[in-house]
C-alpha positions as CSV (number, residue, x, y, z in Angstrom):
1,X,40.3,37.6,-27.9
2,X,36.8,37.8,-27.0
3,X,35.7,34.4,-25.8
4,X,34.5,31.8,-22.7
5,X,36.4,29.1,-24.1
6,X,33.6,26.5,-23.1
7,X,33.6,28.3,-19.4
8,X,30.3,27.5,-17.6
9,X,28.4,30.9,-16.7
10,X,26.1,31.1,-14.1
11,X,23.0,33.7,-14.7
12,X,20.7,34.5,-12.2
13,X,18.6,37.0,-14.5
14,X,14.7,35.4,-15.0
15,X,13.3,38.2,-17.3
16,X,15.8,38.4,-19.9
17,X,17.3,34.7,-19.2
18,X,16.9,33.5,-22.9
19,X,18.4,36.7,-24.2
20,X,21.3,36.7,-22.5
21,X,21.9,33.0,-22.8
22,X,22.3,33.2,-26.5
23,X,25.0,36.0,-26.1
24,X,27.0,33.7,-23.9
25,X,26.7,31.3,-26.3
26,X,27.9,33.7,-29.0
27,X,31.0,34.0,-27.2
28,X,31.6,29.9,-26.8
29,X,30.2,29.5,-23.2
30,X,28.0,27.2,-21.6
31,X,25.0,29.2,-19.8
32,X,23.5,28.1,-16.8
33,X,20.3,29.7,-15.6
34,X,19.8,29.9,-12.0
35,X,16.9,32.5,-11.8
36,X,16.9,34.3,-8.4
37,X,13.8,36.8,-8.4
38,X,10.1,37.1,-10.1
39,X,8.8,40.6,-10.1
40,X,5.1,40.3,-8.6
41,X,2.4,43.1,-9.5
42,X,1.0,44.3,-6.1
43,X,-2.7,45.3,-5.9
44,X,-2.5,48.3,-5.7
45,X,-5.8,50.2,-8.0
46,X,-6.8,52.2,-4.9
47,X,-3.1,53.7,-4.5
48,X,-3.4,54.5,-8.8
49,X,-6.6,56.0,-8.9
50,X,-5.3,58.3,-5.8
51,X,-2.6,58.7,-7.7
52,X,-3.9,59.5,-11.2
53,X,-6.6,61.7,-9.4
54,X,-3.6,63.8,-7.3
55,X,-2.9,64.2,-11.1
56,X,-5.4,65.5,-12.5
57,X,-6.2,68.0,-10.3
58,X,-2.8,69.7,-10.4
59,X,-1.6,67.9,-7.1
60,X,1.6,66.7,-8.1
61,X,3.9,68.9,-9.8
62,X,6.9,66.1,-10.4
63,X,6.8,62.0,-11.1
64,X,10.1,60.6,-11.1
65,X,10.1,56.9,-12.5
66,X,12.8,53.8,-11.7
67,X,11.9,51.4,-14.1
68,X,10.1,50.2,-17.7
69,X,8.6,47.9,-15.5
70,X,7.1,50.6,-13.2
71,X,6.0,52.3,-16.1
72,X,4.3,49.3,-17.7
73,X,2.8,48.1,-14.3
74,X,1.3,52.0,-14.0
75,X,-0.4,52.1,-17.4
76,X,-1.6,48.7,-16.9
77,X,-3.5,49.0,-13.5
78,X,-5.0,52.0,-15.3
79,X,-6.2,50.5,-18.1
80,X,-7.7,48.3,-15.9
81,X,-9.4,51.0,-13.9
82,X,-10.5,52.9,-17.4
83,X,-8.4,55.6,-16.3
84,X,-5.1,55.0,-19.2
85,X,-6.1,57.9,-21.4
86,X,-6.6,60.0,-18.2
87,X,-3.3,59.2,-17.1
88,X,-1.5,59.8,-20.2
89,X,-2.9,63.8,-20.7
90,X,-1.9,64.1,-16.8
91,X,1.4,63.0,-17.7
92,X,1.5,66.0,-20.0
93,X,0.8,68.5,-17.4
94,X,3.9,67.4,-15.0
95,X,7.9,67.3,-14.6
96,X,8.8,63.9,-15.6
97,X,12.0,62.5,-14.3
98,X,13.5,58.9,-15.7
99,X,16.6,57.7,-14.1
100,X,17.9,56.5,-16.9
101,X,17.0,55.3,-20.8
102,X,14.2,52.4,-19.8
103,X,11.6,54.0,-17.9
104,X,12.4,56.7,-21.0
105,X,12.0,53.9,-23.8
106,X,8.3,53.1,-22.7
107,X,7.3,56.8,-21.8
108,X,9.3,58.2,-25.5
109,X,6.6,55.5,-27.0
110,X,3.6,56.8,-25.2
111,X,4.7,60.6,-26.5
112,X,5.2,61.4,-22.9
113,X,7.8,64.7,-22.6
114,X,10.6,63.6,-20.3
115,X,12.3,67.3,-18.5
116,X,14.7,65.3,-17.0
117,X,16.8,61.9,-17.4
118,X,20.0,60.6,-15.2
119,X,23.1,59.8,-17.1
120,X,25.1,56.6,-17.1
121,X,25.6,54.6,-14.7
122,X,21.8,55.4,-14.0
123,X,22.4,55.0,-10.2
124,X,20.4,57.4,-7.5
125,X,23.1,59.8,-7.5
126,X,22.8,60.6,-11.2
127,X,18.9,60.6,-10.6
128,X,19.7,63.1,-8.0
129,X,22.2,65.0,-9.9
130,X,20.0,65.6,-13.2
131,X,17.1,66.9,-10.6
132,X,19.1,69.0,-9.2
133,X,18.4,72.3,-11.5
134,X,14.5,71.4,-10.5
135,X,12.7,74.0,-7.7
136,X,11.8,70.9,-5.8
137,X,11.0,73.1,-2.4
138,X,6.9,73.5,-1.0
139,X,6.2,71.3,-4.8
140,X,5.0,67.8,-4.5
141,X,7.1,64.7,-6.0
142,X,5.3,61.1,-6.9
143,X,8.4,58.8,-6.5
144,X,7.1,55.2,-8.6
145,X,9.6,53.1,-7.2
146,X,11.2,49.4,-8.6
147,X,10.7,46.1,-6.5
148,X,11.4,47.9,-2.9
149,X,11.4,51.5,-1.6
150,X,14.3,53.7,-2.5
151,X,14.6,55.4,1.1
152,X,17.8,57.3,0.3
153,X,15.8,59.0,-2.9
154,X,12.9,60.1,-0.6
155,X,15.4,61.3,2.0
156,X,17.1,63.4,-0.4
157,X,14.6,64.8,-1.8
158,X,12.9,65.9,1.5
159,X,16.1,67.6,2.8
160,X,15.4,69.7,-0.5
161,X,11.2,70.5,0.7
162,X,9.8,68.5,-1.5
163,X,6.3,66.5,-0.6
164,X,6.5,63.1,-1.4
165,X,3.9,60.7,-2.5
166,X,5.3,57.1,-2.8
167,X,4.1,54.3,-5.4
168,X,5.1,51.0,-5.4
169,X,3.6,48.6,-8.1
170,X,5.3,45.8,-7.8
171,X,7.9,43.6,-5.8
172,X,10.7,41.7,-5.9
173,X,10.6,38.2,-4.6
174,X,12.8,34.9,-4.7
175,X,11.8,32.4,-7.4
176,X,9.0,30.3,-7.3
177,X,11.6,27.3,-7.0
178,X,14.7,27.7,-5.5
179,X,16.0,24.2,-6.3
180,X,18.3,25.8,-9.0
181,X,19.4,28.7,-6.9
182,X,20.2,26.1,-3.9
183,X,22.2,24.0,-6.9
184,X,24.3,26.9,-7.9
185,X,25.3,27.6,-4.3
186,X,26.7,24.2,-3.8
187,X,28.3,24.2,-7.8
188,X,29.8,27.9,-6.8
189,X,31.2,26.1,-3.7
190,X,32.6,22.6,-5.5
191,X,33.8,24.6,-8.3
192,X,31.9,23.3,-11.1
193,X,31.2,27.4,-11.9
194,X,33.6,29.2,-13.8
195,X,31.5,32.3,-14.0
196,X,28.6,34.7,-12.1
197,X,26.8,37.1,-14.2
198,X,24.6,39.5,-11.4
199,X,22.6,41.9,-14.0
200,X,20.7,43.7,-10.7
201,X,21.8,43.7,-6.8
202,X,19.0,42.2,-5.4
203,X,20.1,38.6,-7.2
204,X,23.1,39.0,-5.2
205,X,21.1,39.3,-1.9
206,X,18.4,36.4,-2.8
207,X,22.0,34.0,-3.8
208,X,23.0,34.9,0.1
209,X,19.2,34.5,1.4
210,X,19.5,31.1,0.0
211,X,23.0,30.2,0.3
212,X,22.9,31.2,4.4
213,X,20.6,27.6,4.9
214,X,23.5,25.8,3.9
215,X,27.1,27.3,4.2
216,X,28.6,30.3,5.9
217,X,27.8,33.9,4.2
218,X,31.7,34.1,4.4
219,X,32.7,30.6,2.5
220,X,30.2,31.6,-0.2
221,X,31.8,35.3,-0.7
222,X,35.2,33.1,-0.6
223,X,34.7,30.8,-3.4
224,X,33.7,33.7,-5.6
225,X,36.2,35.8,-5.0
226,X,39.1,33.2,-5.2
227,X,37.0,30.6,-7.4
228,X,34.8,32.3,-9.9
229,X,34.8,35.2,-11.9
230,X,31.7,37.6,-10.6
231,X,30.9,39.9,-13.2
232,X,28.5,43.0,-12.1
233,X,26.3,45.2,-13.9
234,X,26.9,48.4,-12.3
235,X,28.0,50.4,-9.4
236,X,24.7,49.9,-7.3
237,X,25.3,46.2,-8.0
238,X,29.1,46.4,-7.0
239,X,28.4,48.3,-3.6
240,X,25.6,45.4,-2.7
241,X,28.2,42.4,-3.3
242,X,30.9,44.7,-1.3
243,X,28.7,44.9,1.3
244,X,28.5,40.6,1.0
245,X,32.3,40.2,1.0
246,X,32.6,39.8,-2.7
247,X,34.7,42.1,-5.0
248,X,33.6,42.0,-8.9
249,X,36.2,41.2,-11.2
250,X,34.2,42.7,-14.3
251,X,32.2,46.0,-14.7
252,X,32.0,47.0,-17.7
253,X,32.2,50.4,-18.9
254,X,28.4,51.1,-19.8
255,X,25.5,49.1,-17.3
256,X,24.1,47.5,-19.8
257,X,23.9,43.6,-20.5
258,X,25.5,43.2,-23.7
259,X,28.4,45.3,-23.0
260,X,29.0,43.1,-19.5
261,X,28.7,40.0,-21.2
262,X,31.3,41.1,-23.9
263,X,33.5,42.7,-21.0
264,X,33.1,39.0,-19.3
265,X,34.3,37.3,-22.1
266,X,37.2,39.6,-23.0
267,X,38.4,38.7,-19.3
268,X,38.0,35.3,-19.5
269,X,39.6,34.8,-23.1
């Protein structure tokens, strides 16, 4: 049976917090909202009118995109600048690559063609693998990244001869206040947690940030491995908390919130 039987459940999501706290709730746990980043817009108009000009005039021949947030943060600094009509017939005129269905969601509503998407579990390597059949060499490729560089994308796609030009629009940073992140580290540690939901890797990385001012990186990855069910998102998110000592009890089948919430609670009933 599907349910958390009362279980707290730690979140660390921010964006989405509400959204997924109702599901827990749906499945008779307690939700406890611990955000651990904030996505900050960069200034950045002088890198998007370079940008949108390298489109216009036929510079760029590929834009792979990360993120709906990427995509909304590119139209908006446009708008901004005038240029959001501009940008939109240039996006007509290019390969554009998603990895995966939310960058597609916001481009599918602005009518913009999309050559090429990655399939599930929309990591790099499926980003990689559905760009493969693309003549990438002596062409130039915009890469609009998420909150940090992808370096192993750019690397990859170099090796192949392509030209890269690199835009990042926003950032990922720890919250504001990190009074409840701080709290959940010591709750995870006294038990007082019966499950982690990570819905991204970098909320496992800011939970260690914070957690190494107070205890051991190594009595942290203890207490939720032999303490607390960890539930991850998705392999990118699984290889990050591997890399932090911690091995995921849940992944669900498809990377997608709902269906690791429902996977959580079928575990835990």
């Amino acid at each position: 049976m599907s349910s958390f039987k009362a279980a707290r459940v730690a979140l660390l999501e921010a964006r989405m917090s509400r959204e997924i706290a109702d599901m827990i709730r749906r499945y008779g746990g307690e939700p406890y909202c611990a955000p651990a980043v904030r996505e900050v817009l960069l200034e950045c108009e002088d890198q998007v009118s370079l940008f949108i000009d390298h489109l216009t005039h036929s510079v760029l021949q590929t834009v792979v995109f990360f993120t709906g947030v990427g995509v909304n943060a590119l139209f908006r600094v446009a708008e901004k600048l005038g240029r959001d009509a501009e940008l939109l017939s240039a996006l007509h005129n290019v390969t554009v690559v998603c990895r995966g269905p939310k960058p597609g969601a916001v481009l599918k509503r602005l009518n913009v063609p999309i050559a090429a998407s990655a399939g599930e579990p929309y990591t790099t390597n499926e980003l990689l693998e559905a760009m493969q059949p693309l003549a990438l060499k002596d062409t130039h490729v915009a890469v609009v990244h998420y909150g940090e560089r992808n370096e192993f994308l750019v690397q990859k796609l170099q090796a192949r001869g392509a030209h890269i030009e690199e835009l990042t629009l926003y950032e990922w940073l720890l919250s504001e206040d990190t009074t409840p992140l701080r709290t959940l580290v010591k709750n995870i540690i006294e038990k007082r947690v019966d499950a982690v939901v990570f819905t991204s890797q970098i909320q496992a990385r800011h939970l260690f940030l914070i957690a190494a001012d107070t205890v051991p990186p190594d009595e942290l990855a203890q207490a939720l491995n032999t303490q607390t069910v960890v539930a991850s998102i998705g392999p990118t998110c699984t290889a990050v908390l591997r890399d932090l000592g911690v091995t995921p009890h849940v992944e669900p089948e498809h990377p997608k919130v709902g269906y690791l919430i429902k996977a959580l609670a079928e575990y835990m009933g």
